[in-house]
C-alpha positions in Angstrom: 7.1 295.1 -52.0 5.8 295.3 -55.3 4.6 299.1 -56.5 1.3 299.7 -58.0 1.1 300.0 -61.7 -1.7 301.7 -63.1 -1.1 300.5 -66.6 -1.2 296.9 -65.5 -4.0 297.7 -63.5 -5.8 299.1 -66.6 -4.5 296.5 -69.0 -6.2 293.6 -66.2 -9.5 295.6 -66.1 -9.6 295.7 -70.2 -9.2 291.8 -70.3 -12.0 290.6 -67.7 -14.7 293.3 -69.3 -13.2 291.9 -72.6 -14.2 288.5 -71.1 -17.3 289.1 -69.0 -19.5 288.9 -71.9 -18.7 285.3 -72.5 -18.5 284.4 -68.7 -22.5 285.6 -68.3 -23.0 283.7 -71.8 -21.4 280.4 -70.2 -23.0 280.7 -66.8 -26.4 281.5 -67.4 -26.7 279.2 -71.0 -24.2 276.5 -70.3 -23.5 276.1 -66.6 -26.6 276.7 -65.2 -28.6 274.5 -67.5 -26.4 271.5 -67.0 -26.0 272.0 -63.4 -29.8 272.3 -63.0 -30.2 269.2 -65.2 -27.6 267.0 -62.9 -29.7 268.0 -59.7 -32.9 266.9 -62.2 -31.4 263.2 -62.4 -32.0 262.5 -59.2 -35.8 264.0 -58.7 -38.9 263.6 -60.2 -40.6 266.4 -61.7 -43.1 267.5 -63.8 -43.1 271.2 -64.2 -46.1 272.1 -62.1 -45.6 270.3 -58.7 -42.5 270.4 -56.3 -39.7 268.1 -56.8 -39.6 264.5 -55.5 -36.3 262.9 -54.2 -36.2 259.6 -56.0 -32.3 258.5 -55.6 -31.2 256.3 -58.7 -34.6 255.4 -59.5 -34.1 257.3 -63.2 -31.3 255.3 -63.6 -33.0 252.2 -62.9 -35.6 253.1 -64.8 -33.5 253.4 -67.7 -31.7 250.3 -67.7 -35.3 248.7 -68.4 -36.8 250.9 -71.0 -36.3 249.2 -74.2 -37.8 252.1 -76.2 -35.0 254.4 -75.5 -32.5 251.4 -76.5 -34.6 251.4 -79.7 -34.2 255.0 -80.3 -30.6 254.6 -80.0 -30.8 252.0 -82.9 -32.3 254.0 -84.8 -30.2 256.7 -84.3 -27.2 254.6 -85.5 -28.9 253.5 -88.3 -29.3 256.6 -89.2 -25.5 257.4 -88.6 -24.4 254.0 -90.5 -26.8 255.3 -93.8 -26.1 259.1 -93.0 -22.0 259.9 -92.1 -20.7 257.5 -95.6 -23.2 259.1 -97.7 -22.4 262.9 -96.3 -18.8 262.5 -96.6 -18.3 260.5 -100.0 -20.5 262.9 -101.5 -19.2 266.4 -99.9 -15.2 265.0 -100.9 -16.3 264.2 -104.4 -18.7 267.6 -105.3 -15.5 269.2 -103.4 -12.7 267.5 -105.4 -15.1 268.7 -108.6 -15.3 272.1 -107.3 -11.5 272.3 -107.1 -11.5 271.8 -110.6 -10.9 274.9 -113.2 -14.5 275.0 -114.5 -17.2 277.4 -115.7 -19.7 279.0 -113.3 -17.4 277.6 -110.6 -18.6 280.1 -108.1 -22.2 280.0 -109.1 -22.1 276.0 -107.6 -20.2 276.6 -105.3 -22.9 279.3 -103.8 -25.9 276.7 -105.2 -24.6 273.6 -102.9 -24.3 275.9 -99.8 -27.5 277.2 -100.1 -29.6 274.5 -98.3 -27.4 274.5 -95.6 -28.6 278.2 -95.1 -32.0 277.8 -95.4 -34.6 276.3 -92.6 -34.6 272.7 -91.5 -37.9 272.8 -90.6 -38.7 274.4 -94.4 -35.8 271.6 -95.6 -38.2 268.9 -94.5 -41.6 270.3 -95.1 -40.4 270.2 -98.7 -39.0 266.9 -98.9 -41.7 265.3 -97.4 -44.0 266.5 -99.6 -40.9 265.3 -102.7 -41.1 261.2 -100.3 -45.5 261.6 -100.5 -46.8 258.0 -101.6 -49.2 259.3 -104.5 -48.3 262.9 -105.2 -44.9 263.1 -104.6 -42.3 263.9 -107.4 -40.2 261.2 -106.9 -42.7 258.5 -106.7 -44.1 260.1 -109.8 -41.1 260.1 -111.7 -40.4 256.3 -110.4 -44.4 256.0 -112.0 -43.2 257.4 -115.5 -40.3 255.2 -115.9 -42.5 252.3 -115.3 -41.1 251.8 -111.9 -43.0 250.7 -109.0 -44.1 253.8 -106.3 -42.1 253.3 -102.8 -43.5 254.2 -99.3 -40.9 256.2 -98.7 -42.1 257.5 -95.1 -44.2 254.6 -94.0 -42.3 251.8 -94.6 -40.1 251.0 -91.3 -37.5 249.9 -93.5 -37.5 252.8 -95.6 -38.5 255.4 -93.4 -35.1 255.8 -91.8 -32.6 255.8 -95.0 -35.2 258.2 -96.5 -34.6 260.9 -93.6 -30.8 260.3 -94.1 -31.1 260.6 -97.6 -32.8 264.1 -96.4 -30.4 265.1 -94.2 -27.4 264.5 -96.2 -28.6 266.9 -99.2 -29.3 269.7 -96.3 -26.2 269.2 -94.6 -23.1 268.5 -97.7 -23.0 272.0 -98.5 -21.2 272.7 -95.2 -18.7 269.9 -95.5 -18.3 270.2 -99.2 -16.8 274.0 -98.2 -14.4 272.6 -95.1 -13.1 270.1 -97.7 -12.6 272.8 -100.3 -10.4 274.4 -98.0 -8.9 270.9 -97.1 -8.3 270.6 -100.5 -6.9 274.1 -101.4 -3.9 273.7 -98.4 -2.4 270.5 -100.5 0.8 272.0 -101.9 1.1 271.9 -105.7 4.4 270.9 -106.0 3.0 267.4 -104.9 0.7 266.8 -108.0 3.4 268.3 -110.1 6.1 265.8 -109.1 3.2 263.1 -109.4 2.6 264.0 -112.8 6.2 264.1 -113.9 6.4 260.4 -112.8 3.0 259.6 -114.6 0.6 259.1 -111.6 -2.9 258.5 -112.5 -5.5 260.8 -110.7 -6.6 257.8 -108.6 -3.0 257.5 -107.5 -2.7 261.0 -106.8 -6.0 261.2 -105.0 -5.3 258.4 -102.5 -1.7 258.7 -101.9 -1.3 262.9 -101.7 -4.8 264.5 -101.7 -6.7 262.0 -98.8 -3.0 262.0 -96.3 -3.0 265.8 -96.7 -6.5 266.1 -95.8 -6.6 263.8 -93.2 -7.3 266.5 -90.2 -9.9 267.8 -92.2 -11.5 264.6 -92.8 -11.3 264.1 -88.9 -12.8 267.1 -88.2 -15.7 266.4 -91.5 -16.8 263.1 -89.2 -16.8 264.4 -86.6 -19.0 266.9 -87.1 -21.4 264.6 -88.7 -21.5 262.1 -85.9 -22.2 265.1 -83.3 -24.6 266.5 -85.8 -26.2 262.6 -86.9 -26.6 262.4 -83.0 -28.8 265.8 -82.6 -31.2 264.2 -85.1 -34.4 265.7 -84.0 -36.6 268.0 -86.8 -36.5 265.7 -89.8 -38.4 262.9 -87.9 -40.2 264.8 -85.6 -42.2 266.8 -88.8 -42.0 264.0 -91.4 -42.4 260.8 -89.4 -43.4 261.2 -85.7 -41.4 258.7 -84.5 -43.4 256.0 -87.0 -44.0 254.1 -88.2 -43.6 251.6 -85.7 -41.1 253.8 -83.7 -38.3 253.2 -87.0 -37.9 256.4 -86.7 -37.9 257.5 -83.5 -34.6 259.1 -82.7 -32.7 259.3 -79.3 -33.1 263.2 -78.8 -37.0 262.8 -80.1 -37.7 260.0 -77.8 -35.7 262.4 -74.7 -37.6 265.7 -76.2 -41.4 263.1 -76.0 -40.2 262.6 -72.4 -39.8 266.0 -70.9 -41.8 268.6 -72.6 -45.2 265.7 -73.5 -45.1 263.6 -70.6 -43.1 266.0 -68.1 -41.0 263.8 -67.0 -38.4 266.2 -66.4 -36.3 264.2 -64.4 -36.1 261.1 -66.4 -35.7 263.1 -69.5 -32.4 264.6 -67.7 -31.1 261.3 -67.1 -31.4 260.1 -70.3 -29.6 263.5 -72.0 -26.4 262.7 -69.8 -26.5 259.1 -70.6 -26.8 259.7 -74.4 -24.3 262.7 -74.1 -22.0 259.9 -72.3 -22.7 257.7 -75.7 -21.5 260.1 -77.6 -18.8 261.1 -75.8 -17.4 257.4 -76.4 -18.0 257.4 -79.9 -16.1 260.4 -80.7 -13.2 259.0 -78.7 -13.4 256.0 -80.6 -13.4 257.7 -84.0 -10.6 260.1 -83.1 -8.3 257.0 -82.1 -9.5 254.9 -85.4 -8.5 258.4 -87.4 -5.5 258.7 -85.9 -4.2 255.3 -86.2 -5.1 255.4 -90.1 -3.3 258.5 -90.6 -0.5 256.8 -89.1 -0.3 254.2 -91.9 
């Protein structure tokens, strides 16, 4: 028979009111929402009237609704346009910012600044910078005797515009995870590179990307998830336009639930895009992996 132990005791009560806080966090923000949405998939529901049983019927309903499919598109065009230009640009500002130069911090503070500020603000201001006939950048195209672009309304544009967007409000964050990347390479590795006269390209693809590689993981991964969530830019810039090129997956689930209250669908749509990305991360962190190997 085991004797009571009052410190134990103590030490036992310490830890759950340690972790009570984030239990009532989880349950009432995490668990409850998603448990709510997964009873949600199978009803219909629009807010104001009682719940209707419906079975699969969302489901069904889904596997015919080409729009969402669309969306989806989209989204990945925006991902294809989006992760590349995010990533090549944060490892090269950060390889720069590595460097021994002046006002190093002062940069360093100015490239993490957008990522700090609003998104809604973010793309207030740019799409007043894409406007057809008063924008700054069509009016600099204008001076440089270059024809003016519909930056928003063209279908083909509208999309690489908002990823052009989103990459200069979101590098500052990556740009600092590969700074730190980049500081955890040990020295001794560029010096012996240097005694045997690699060129900085060598160095940069044979000791600095290897030796990064988990941060690089974690970089796209990040993006993707992030890419995925695309919601603000064209929901205040665009609309969904024109011609839906625009309409992303998480706009097109928001337009579902909360402007034509369909709760129900709208919650089996989140779980089936949730499920798409679910896939895709797997997928990258096996394709990763298998380069780090070689």
């Amino acid at each position: 028979m085991k004797l009571f132990n009052p410190k134990t005791s103590n030490g036992d009560r310490a830890g759950y009111l340690l972790v009570l806080p984030y239990l009532l966090h989880f349950s009432f923000f995490v668990a409850f929402p998603v448990g709510f949405c997964l009873i949600l998939v199978f009803h219909k529901w629009d807010i104001v009237s009682e719940m209707q049983w419906v079975g699969l019927n969302n489901f069904k309903r889904l596997s015919q609704d080409k729009l969402f499919f669309k969306s989806i598109l989209n989204t990945l065009t925006f991902l294809i346009v989006h992760i590349p230009l995010q990533i090549g640009l944060a490892l090269l500002l950060a390889e720069l910012l590595n460097q021994k130069i002046k006002f190093r911090a002062f940069f360093r503070a100015a490239y993490f600044m957008p990522v700090v500020v609003s998104g809604v603000v973010i793309t207030m201001l740019w799409d007043q910078l894409y406007a057809q006939d008063t924008g700054i950048i069509n009016l600099l195209l204008a001076k440089l005797s270059l024809p003016k672009l519909s930056w928003l309304t063209s279908p083909k544009l509208a999309m690489p515009s908002i990823a052009i967007m989103a990459t200069w409000k979101n590098v500052g964050l990556y740009i600092v995870l590969f700074l730190v990347g980049l500081q955890t390479v040990p020295r001794y590795l560029y010096e012996a590179a240097d005694l045997e006269g690699a060129s900085h390209w060598y160095k940069f693809t044979r000791i600095t990307l290897p030796m990064i590689n988990p941060t690089i993981f974690l970089v796209v991964i990040l993006s993707t998830i992030g890419g995925f969530s695309l919601f603000i830019e064209p929901y205040i810039m665009t609309g969904g336009g024109p011609m839906n090129s625009t309409l992303s997956a998480v706009l097109y689930i928001y337009n579902q639930g909360f402007f034509f209250y369909h709760m129900g669908y709208a919650a089996t749509l989140a779980f089936f895009f949730a499920a798409i990305i679910f896939v895709v991360i797997i997928l990258q962190k096996r394709f990763v992996e298998q380069e780090s190997v070689y």
